[in-house]
PDB file of N, CA, C, O and CB in Angstrom:
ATOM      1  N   UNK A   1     -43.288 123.844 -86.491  1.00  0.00           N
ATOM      2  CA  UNK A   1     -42.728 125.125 -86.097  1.00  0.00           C
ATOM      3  C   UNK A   1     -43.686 126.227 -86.558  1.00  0.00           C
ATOM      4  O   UNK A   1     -43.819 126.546 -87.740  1.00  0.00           O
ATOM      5  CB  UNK A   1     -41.294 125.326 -86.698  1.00  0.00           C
ATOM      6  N   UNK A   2     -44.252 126.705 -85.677  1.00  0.00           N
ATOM      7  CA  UNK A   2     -44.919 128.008 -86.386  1.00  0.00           C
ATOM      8  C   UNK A   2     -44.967 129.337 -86.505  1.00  0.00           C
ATOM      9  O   UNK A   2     -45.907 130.120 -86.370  1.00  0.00           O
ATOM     10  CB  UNK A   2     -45.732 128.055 -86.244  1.00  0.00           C
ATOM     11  N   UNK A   3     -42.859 129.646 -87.008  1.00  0.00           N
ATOM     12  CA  UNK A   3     -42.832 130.730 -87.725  1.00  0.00           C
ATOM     13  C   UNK A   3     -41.959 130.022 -88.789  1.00  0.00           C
ATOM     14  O   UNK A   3     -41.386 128.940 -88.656  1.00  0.00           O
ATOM     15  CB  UNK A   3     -42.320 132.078 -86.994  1.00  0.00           C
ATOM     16  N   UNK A   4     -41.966 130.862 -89.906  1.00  0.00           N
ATOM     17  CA  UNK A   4     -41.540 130.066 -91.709  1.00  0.00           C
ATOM     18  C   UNK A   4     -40.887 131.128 -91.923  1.00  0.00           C
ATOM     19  O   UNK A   4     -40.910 132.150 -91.236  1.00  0.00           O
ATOM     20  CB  UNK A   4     -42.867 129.672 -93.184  1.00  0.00           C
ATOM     21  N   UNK A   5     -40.283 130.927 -92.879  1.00  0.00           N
ATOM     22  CA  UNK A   5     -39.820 131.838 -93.582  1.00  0.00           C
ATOM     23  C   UNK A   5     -40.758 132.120 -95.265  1.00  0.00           C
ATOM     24  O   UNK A   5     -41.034 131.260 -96.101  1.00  0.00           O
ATOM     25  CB  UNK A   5     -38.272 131.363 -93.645  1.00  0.00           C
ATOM     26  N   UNK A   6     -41.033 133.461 -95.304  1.00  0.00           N
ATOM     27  CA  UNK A   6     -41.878 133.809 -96.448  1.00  0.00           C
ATOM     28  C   UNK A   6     -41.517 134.238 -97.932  1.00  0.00           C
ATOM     29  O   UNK A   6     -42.184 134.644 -98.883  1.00  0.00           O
ATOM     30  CB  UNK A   6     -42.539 134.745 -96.011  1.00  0.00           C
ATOM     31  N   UNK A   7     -39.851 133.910 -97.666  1.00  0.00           N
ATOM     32  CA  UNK A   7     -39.112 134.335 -98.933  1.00  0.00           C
ATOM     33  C   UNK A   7     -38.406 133.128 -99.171  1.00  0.00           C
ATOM     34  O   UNK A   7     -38.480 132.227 -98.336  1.00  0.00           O
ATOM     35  CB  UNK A   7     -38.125 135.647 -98.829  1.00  0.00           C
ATOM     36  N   UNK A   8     -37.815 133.010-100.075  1.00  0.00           N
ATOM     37  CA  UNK A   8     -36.417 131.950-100.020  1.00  0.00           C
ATOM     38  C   UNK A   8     -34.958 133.141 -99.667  1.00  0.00           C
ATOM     39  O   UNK A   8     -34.608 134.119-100.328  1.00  0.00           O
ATOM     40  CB  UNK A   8     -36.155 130.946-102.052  1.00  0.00           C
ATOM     41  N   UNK A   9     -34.461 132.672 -98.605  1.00  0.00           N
ATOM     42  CA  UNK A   9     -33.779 133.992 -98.392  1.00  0.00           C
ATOM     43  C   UNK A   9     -32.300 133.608 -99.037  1.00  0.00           C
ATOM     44  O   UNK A   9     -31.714 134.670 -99.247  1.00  0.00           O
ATOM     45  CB  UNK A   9     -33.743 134.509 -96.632  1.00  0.00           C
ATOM     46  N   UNK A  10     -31.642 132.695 -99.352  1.00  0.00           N
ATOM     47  CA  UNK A  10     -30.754 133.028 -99.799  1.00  0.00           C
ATOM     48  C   UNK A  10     -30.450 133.230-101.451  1.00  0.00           C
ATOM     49  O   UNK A  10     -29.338 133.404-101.951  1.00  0.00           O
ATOM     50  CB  UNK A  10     -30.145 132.331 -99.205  1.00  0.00           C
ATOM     51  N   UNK A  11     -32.011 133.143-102.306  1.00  0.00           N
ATOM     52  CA  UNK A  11     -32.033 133.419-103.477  1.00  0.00           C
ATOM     53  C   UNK A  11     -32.401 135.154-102.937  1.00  0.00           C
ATOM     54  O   UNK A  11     -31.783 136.088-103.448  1.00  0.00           O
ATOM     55  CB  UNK A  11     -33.116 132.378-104.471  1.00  0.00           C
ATOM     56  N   UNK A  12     -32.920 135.266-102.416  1.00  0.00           N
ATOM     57  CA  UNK A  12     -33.501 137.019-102.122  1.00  0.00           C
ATOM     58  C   UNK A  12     -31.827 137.849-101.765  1.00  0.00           C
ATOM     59  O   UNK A  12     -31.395 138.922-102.186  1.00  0.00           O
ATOM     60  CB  UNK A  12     -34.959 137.158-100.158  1.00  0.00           C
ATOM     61  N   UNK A  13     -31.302 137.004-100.994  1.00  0.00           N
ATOM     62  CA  UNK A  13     -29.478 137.411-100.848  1.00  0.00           C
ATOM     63  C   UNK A  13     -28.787 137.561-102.194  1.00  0.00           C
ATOM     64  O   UNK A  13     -28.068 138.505-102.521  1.00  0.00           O
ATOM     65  CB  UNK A  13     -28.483 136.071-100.035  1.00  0.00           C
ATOM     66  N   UNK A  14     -29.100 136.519-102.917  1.00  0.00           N
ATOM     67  CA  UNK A  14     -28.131 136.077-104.778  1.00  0.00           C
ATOM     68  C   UNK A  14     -28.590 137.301-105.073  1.00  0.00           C
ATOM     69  O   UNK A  14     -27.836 138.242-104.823  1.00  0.00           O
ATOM     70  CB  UNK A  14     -28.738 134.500-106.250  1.00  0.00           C
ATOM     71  N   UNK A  15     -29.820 137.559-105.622  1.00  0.00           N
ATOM     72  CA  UNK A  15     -30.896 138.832-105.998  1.00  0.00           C
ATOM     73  C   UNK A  15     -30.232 139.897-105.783  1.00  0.00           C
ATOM     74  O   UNK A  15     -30.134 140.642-106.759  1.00  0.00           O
ATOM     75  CB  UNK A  15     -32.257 138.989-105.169  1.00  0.00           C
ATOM     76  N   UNK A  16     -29.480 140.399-104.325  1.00  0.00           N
ATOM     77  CA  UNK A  16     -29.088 141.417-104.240  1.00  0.00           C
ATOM     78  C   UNK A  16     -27.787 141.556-104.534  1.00  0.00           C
ATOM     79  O   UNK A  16     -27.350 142.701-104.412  1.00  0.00           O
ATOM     80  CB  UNK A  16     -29.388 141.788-103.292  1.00  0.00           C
ATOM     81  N   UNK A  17     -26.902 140.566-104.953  1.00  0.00           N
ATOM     82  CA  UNK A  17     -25.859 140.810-104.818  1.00  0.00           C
ATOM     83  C   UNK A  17     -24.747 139.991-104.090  1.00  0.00           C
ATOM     84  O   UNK A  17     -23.532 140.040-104.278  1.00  0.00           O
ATOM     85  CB  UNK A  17     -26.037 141.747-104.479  1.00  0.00           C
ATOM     86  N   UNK A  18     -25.599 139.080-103.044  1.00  0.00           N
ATOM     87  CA  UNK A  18     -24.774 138.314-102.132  1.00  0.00           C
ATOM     88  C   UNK A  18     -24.707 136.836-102.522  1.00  0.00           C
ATOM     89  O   UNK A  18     -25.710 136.222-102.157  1.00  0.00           O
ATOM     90  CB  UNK A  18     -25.302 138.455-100.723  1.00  0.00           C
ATOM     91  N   UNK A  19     -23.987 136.255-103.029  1.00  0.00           N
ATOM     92  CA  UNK A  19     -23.898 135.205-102.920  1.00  0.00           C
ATOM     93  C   UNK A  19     -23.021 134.444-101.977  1.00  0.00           C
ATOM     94  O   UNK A  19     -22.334 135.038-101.145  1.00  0.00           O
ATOM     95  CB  UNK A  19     -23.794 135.013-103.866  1.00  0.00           C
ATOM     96  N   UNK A  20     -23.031 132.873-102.113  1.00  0.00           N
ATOM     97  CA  UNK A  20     -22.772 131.903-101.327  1.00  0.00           C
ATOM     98  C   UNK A  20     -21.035 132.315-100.598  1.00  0.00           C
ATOM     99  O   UNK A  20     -20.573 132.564 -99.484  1.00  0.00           O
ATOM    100  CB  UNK A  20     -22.964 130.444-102.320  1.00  0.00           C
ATOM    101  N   UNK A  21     -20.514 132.183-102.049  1.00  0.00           N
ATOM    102  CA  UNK A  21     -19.100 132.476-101.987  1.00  0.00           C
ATOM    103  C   UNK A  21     -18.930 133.612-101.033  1.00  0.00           C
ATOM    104  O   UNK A  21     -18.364 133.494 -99.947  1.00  0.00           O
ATOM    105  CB  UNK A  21     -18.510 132.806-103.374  1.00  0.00           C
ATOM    106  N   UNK A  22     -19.453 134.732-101.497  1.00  0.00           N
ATOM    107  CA  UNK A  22     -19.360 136.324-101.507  1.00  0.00           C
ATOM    108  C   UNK A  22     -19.448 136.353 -99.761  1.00  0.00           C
ATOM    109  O   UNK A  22     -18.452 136.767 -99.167  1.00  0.00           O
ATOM    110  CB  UNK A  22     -20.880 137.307-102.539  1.00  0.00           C
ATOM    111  N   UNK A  23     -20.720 135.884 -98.918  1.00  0.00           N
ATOM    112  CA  UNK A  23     -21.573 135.790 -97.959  1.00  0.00           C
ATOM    113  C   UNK A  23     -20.153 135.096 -96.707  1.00  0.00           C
ATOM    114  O   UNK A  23     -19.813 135.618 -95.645  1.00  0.00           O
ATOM    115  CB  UNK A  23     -23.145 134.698 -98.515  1.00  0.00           C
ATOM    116  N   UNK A  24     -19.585 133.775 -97.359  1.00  0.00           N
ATOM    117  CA  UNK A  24     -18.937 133.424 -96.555  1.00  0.00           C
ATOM    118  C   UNK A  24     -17.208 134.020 -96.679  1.00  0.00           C
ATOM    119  O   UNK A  24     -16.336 133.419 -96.050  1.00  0.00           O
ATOM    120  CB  UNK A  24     -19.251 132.045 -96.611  1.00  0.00           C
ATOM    121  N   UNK A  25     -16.873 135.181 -97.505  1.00  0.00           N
ATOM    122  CA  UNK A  25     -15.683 135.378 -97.830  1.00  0.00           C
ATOM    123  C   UNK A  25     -15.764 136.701 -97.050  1.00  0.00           C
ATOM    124  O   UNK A  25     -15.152 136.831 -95.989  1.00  0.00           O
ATOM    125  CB  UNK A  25     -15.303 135.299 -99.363  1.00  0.00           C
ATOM    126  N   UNK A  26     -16.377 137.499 -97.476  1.00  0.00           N
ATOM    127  CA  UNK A  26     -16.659 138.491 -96.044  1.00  0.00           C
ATOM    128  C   UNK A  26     -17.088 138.413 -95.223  1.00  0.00           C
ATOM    129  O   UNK A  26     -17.652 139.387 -94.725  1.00  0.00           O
ATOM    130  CB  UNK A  26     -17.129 139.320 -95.936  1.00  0.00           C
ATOM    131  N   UNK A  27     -17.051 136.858 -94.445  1.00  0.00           N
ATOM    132  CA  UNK A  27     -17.677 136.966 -93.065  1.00  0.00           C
ATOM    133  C   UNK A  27     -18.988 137.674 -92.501  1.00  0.00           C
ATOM    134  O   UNK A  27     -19.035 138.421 -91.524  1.00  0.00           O
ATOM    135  CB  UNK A  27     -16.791 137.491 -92.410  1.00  0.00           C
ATOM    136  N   UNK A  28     -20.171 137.233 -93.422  1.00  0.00           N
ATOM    137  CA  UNK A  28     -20.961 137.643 -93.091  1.00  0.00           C
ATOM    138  C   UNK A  28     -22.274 136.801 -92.854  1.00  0.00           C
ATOM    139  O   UNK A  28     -23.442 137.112 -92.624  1.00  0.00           O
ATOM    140  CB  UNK A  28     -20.920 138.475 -93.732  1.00  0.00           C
ATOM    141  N   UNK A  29     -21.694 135.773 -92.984  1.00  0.00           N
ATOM    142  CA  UNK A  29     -22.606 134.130 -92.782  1.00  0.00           C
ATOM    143  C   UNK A  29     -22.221 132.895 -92.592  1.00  0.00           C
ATOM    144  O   UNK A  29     -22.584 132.421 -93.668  1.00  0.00           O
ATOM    145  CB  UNK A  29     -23.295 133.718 -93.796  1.00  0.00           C
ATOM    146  N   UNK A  30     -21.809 132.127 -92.086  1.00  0.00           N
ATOM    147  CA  UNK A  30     -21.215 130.758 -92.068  1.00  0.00           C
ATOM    148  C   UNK A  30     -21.759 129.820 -92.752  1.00  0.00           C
ATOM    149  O   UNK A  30     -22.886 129.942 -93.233  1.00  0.00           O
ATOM    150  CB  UNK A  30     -21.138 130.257 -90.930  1.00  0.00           C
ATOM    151  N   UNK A  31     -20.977 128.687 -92.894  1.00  0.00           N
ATOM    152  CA  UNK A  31     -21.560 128.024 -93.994  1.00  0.00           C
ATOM    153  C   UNK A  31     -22.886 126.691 -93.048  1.00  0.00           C
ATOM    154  O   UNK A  31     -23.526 125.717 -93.447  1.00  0.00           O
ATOM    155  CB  UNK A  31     -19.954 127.197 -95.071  1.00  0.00           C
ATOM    156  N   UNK A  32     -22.807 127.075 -92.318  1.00  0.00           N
ATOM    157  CA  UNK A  32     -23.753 126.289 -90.539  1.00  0.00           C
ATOM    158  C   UNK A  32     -25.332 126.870 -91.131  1.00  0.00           C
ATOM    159  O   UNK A  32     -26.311 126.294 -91.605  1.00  0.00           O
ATOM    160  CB  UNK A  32     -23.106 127.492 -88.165  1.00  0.00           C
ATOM    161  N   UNK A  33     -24.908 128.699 -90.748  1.00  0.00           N
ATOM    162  CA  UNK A  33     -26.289 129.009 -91.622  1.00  0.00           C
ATOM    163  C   UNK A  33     -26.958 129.078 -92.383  1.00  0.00           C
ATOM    164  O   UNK A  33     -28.161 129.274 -92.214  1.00  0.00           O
ATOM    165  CB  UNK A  33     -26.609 129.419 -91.774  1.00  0.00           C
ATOM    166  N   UNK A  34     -26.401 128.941 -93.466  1.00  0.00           N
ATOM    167  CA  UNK A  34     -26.423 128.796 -94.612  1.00  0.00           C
ATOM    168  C   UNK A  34     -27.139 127.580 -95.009  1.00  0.00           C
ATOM    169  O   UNK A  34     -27.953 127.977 -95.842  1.00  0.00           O
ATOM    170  CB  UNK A  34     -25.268 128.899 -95.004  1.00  0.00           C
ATOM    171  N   UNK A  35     -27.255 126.535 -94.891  1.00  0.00           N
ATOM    172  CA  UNK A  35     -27.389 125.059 -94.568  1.00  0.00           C
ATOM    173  C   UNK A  35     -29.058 125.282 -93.580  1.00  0.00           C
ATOM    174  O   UNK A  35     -30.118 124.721 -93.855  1.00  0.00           O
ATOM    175  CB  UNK A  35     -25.671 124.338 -93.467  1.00  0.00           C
ATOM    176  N   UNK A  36     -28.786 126.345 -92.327  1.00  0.00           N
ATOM    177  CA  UNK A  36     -29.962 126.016 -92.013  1.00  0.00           C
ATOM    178  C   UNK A  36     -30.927 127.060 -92.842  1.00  0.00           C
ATOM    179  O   UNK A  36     -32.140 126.875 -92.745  1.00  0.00           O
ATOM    180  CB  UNK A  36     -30.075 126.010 -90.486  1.00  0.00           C
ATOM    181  N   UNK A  37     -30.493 128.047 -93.578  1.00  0.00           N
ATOM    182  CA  UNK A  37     -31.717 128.364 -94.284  1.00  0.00           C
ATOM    183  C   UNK A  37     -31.779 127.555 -95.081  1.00  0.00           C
ATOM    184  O   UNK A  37     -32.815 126.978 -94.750  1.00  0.00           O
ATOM    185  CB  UNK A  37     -31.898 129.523 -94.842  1.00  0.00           C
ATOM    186  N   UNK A  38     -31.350 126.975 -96.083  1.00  0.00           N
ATOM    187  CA  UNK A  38     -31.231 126.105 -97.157  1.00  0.00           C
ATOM    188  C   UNK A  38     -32.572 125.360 -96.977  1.00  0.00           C
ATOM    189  O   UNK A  38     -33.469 125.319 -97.819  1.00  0.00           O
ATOM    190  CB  UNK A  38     -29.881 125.186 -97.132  1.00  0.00           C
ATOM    191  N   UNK A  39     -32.585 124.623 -95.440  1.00  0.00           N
ATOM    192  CA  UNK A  39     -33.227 123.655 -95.234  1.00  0.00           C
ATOM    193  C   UNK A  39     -34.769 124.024 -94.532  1.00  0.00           C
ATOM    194  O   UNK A  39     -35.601 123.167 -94.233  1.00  0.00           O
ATOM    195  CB  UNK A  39     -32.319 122.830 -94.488  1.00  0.00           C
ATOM    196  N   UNK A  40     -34.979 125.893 -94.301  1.00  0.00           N
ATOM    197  CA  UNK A  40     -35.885 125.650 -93.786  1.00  0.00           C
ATOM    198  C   UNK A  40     -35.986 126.024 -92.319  1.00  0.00           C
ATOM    199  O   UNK A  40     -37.081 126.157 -91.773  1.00  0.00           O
ATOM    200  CB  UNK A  40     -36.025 124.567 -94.075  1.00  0.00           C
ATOM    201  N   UNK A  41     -34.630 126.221 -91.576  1.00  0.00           N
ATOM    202  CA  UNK A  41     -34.559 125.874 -90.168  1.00  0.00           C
ATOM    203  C   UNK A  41     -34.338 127.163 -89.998  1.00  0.00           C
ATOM    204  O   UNK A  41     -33.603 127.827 -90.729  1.00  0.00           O
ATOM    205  CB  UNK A  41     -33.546 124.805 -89.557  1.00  0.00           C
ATOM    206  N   UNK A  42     -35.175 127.741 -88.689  1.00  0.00           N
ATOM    207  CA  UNK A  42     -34.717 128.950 -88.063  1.00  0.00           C
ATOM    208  C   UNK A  42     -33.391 129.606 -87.657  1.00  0.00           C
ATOM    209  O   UNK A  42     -32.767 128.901 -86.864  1.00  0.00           O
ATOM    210  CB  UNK A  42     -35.221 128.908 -87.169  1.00  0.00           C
ATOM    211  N   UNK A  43     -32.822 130.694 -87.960  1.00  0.00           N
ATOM    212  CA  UNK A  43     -31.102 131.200 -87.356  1.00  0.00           C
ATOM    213  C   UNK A  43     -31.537 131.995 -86.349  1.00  0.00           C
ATOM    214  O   UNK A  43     -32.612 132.321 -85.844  1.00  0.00           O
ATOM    215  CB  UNK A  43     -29.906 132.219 -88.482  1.00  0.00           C
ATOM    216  N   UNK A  44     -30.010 132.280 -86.164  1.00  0.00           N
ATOM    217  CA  UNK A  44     -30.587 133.332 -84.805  1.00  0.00           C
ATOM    218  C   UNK A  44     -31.036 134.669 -85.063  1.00  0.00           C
ATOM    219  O   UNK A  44     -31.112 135.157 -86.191  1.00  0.00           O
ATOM    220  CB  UNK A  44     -29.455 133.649 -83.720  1.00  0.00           C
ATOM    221  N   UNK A  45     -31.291 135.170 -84.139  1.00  0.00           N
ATOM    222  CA  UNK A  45     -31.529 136.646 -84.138  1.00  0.00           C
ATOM    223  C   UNK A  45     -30.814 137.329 -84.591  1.00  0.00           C
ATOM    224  O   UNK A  45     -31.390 138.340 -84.994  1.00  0.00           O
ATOM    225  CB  UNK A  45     -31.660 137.178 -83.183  1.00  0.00           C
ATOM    226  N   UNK A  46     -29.158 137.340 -84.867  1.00  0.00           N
ATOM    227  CA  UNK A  46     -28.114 137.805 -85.051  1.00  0.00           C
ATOM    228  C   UNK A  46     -27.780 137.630 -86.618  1.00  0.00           C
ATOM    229  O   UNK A  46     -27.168 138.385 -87.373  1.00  0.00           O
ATOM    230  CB  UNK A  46     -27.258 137.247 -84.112  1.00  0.00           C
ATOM    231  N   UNK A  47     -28.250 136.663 -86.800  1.00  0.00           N
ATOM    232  CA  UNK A  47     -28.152 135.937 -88.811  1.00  0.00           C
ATOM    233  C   UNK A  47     -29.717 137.040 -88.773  1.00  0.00           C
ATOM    234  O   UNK A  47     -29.548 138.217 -89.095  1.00  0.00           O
ATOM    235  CB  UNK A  47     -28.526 133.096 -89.375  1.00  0.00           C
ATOM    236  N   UNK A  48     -30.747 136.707 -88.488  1.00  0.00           N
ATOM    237  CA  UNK A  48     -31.727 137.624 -88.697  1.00  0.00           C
ATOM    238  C   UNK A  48     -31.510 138.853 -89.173  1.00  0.00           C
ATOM    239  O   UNK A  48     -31.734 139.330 -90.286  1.00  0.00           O
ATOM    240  CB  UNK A  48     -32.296 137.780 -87.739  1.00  0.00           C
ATOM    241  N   UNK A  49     -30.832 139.522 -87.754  1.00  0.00           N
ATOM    242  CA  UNK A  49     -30.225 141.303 -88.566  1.00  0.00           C
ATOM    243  C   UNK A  49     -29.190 141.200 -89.364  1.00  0.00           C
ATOM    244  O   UNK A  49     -28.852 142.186 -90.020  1.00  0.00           O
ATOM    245  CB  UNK A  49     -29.562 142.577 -87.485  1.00  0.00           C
ATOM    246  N   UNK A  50     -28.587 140.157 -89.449  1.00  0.00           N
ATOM    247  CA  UNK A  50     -27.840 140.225 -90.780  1.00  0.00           C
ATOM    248  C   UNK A  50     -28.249 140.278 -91.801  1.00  0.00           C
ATOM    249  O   UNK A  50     -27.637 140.925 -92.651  1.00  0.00           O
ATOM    250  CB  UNK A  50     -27.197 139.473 -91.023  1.00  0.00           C
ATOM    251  N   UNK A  51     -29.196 139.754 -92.047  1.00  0.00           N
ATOM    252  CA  UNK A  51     -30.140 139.457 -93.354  1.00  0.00           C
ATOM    253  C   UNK A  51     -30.867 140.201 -93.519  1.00  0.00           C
ATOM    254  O   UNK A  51     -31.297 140.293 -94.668  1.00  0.00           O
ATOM    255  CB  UNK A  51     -30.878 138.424 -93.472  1.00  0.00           C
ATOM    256  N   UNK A  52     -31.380 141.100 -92.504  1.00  0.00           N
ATOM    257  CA  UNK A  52     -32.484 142.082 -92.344  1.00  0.00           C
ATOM    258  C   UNK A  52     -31.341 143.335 -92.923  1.00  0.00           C
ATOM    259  O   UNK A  52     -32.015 144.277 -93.340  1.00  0.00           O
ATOM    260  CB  UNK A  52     -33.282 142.228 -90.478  1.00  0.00           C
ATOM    261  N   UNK A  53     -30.130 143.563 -93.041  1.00  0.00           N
ATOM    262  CA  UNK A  53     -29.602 144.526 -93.041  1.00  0.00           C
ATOM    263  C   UNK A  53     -29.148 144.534 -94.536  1.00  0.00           C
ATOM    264  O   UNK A  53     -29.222 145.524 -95.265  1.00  0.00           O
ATOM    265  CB  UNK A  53     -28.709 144.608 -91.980  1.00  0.00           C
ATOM    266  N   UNK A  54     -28.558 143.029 -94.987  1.00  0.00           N
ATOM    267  CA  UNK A  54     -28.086 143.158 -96.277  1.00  0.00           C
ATOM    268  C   UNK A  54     -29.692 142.871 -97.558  1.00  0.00           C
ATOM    269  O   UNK A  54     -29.366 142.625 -98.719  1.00  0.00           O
ATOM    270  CB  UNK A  54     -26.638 141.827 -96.360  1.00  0.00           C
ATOM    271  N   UNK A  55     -30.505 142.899 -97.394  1.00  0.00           N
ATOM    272  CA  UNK A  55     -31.664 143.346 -97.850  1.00  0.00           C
ATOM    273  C   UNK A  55     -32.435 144.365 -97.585  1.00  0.00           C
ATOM    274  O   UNK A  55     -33.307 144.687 -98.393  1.00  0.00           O
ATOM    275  CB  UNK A  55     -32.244 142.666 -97.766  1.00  0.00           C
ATOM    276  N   UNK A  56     -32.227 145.137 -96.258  1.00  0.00           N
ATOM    277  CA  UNK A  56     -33.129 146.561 -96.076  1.00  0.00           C
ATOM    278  C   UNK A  56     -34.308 146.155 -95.816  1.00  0.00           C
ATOM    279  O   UNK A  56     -35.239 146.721 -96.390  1.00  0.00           O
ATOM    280  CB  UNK A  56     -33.263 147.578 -97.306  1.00  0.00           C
ATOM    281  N   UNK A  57     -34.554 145.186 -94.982  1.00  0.00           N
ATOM    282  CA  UNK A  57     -35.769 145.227 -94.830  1.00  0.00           C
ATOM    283  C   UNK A  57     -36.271 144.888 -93.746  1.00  0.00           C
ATOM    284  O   UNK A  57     -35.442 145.258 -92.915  1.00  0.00           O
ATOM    285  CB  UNK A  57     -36.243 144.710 -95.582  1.00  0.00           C
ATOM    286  N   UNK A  58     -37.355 144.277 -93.064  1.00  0.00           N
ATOM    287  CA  UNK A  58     -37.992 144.205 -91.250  1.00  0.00           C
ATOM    288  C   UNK A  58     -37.593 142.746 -91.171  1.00  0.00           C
ATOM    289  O   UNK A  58     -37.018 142.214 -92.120  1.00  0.00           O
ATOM    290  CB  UNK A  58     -40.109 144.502 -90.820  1.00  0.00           C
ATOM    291  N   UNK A  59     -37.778 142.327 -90.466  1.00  0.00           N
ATOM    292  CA  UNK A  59     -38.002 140.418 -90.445  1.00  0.00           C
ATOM    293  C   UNK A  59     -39.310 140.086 -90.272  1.00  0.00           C
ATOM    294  O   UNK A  59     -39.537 138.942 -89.876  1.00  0.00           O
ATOM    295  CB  UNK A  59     -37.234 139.507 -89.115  1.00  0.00           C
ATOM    296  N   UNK A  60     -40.462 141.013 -90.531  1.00  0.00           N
ATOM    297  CA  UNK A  60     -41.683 140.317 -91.243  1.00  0.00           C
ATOM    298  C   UNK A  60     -41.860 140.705 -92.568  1.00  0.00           C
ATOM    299  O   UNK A  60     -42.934 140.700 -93.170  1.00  0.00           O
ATOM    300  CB  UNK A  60     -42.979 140.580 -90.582  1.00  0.00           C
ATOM    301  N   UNK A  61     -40.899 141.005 -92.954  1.00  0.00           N
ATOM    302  CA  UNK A  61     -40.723 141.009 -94.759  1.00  0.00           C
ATOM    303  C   UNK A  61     -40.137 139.282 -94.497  1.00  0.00           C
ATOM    304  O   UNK A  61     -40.281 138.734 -95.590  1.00  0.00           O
ATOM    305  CB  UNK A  61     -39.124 142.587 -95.747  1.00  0.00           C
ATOM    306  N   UNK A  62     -39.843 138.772 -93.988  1.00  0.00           N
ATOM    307  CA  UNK A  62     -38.946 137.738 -94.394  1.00  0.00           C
ATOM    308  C   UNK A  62     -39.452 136.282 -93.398  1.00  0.00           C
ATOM    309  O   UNK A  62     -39.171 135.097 -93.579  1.00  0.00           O
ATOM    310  CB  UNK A  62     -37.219 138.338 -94.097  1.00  0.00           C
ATOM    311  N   UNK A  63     -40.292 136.933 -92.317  1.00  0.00           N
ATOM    312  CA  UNK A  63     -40.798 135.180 -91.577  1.00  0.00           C
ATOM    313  C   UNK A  63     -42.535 135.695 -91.518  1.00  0.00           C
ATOM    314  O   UNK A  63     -43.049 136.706 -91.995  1.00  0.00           O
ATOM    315  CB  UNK A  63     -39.865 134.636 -89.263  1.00  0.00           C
ATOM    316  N   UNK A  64     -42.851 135.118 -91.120  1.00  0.00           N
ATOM    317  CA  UNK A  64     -44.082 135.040 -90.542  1.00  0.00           C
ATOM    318  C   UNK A  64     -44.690 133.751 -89.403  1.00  0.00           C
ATOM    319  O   UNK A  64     -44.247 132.638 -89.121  1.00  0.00           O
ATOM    320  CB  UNK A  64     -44.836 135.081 -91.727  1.00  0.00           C
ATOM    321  N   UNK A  65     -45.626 134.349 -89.049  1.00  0.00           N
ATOM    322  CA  UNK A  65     -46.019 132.808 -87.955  1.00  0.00           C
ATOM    323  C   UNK A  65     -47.421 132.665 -88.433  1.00  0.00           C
ATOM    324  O   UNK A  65     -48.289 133.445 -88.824  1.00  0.00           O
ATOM    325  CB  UNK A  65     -46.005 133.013 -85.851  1.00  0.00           C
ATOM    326  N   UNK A  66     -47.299 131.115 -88.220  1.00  0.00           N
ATOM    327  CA  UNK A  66     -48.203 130.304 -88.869  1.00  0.00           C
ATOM    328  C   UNK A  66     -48.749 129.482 -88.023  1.00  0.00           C
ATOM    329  O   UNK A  66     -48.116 128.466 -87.734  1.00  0.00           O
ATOM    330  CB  UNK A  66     -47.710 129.635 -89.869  1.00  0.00           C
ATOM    331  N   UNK A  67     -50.135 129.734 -87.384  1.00  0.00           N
ATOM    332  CA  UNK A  67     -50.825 129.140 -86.568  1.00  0.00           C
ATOM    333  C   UNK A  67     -51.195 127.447 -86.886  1.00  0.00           C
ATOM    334  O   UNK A  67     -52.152 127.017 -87.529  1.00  0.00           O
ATOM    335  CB  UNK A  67     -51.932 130.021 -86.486  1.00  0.00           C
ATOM    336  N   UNK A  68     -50.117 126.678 -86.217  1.00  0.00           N
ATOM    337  CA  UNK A  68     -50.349 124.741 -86.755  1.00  0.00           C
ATOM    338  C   UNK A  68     -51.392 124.255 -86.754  1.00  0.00           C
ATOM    339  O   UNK A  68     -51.526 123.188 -87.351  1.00  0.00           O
ATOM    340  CB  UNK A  68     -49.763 123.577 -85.949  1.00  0.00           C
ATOM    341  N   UNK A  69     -53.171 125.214 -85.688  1.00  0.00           N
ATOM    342  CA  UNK A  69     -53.609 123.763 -85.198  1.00  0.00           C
ATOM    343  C   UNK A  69     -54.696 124.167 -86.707  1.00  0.00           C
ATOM    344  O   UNK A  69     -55.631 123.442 -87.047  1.00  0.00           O
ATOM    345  CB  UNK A  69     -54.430 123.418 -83.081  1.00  0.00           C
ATOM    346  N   UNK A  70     -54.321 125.379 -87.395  1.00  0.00           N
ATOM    347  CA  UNK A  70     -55.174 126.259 -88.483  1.00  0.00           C
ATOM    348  C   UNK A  70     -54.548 125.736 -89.563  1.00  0.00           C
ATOM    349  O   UNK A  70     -55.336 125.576 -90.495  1.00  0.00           O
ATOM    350  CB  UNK A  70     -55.111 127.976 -88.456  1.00  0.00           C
ATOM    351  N   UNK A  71     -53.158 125.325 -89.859  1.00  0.00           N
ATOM    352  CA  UNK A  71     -52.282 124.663 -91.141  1.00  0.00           C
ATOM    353  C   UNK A  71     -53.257 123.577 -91.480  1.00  0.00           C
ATOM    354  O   UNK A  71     -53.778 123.835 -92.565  1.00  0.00           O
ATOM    355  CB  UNK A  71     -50.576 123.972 -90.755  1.00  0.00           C
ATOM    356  N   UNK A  72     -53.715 122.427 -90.945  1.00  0.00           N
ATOM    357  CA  UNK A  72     -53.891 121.166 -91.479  1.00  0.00           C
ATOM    358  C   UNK A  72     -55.167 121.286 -92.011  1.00  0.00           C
ATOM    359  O   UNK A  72     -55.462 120.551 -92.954  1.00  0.00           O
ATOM    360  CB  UNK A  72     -53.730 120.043 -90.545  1.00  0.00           C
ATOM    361  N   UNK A  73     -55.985 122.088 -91.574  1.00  0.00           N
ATOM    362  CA  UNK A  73     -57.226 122.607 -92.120  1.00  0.00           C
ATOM    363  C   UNK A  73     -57.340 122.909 -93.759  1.00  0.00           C
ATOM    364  O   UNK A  73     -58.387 123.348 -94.234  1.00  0.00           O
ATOM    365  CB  UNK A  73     -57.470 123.887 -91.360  1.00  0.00           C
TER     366      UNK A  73
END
């Protein structure tokens, strides 16, 4: 896949304030997504500005793309 994520985002979430509990008690993350950041796996666009909103920040504060055929190098 070559965009990553450049933070660990749901310790960068704890950091601010949001945790696991917190995240899924106000409906502001499911526990689906949660799981796929955990693991690494892209969310949608919609978890994106969520995350982009409860941190204040762009979503290239938080992914980047990573050219594969340049990784193995």
């Amino acid at each position: 896949m070559p965009i990553r994520y450049k933070i660990d985002v749901l310790a960068a979430l704890k950091a601010a304030g949001y945790s696991s509990t917190r995240l899924r008690k106000e409906k502001l993350m499911g526990q689906a997504t949660m799981t796929q950041l955990r693991r690494g796996e892209l969310v949608s666009w919609l978890n994106i500005g969520t995350i982009c909103r409860l941190l204040n920040c762009q979503p290239g504060d938080i992914m980047e793309y990573v050219d594969e055929s340049e990784a193995g190098q």
